[in-house]
C-alpha positions as CSV (number, residue, x, y, z in Angstrom):
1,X,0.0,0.0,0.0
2,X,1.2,3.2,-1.1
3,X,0.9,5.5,1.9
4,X,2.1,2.3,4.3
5,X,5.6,2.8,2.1
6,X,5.2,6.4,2.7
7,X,5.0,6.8,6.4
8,X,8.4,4.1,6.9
9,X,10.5,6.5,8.9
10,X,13.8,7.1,6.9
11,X,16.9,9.1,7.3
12,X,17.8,12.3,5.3
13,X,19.9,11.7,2.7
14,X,19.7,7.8,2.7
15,X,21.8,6.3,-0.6
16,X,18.4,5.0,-1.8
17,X,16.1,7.9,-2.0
18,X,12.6,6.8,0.1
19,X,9.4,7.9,-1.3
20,X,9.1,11.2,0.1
21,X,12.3,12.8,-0.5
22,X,11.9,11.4,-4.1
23,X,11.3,13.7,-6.5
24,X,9.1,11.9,-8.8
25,X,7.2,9.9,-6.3
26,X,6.7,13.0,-3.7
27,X,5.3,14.9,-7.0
28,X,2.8,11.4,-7.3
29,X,2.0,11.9,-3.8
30,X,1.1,15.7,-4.2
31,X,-1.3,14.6,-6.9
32,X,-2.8,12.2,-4.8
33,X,-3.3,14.1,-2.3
34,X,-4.6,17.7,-3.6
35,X,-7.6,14.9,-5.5
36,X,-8.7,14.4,-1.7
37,X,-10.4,17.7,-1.7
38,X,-13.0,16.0,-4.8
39,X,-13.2,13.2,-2.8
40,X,-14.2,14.5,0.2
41,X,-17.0,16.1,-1.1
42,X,-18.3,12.9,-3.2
43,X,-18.0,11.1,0.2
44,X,-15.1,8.7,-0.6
45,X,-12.4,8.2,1.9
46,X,-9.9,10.2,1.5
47,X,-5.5,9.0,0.8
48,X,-4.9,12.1,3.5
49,X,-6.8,10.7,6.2
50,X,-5.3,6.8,5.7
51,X,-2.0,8.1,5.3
52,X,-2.0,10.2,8.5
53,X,-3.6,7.6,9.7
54,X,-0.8,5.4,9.2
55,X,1.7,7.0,10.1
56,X,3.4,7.3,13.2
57,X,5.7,9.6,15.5
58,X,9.0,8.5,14.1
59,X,7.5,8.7,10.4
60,X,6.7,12.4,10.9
61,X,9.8,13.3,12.6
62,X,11.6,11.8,9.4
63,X,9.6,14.0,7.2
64,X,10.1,17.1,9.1
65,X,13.8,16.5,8.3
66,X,13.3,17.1,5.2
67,X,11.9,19.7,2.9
68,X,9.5,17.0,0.9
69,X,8.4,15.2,3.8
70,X,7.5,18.4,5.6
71,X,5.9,19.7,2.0
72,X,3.5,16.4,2.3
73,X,2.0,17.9,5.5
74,X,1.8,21.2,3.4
75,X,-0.1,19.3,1.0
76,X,-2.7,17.5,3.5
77,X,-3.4,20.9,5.2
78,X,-3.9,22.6,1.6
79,X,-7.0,20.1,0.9
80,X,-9.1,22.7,3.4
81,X,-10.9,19.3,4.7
82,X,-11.3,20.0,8.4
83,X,-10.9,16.6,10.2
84,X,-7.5,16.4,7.7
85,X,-6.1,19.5,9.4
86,X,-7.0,18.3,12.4
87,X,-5.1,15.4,12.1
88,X,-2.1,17.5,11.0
89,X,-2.1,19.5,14.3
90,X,-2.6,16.1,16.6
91,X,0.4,14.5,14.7
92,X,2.8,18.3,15.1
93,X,1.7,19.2,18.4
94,X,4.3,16.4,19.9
95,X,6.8,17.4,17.5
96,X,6.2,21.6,17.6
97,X,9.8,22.0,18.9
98,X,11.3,19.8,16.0
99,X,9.2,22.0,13.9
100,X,10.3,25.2,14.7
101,X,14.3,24.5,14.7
102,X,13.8,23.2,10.4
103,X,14.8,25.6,8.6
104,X,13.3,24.4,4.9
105,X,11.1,25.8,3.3
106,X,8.5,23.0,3.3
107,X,8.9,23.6,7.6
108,X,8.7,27.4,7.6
109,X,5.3,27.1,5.2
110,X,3.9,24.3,7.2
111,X,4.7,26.7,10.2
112,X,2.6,29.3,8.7
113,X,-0.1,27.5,7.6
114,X,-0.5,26.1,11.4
115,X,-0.7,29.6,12.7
């Protein structure tokens, strides 16, 4: 399952590229993920929500270290779909102090966008 390869945590950098610092793959994964706003609204279940829901600590960490990774929370908040955002905050709020010391752009927008 695609967002079960996604949320593996990984190291920055790794000599085999994971999915999220991929370039190609992270730009599938954008895609993906900016078509959950249609189907929220036709009532299907959205990749967002079973990705964040897959997740875990360590997997978010690893994309905060990164400017992709922390773009893919970017993207999840961007779909405007309330219980997504939610879900966002509840997975940062242990990790607000990793947060705040990236210094990517994908971390200072993400930043932003949480208020």
């Amino acid at each position: 399952m695609l967002a079960e390869e996604a949320s593996k945590p990984f190291i920055e950098g790794e000599a085999t590229p994971n999915i999220i610092e991929n370039t190609a793959s992270n730009m599938l994964l954008k895609k993906i993920i900016l078509k959950d706003k249609e189907r929220d609204k036709q009532g299907v279940e959205t990749f967002s929500k079973v990705l964040l829901s897959t997740v875990d600590q360590d997997g978010i960490e690893a994309w905060l270290g990164c400017n992709r990774g922390a773009f893919v929370l970017v993207y999840c908040w961007e779909t405007e779909i309330a219980d997504i955002q939610q879900m966002v905050r509840d997975k940062l709020k242990p990790l607000a102090q990793t947060l705040r010391t990236r210094k990517h752009k994908g971390a200072s927008i993400l930043q932003e966008k949480l208020g």
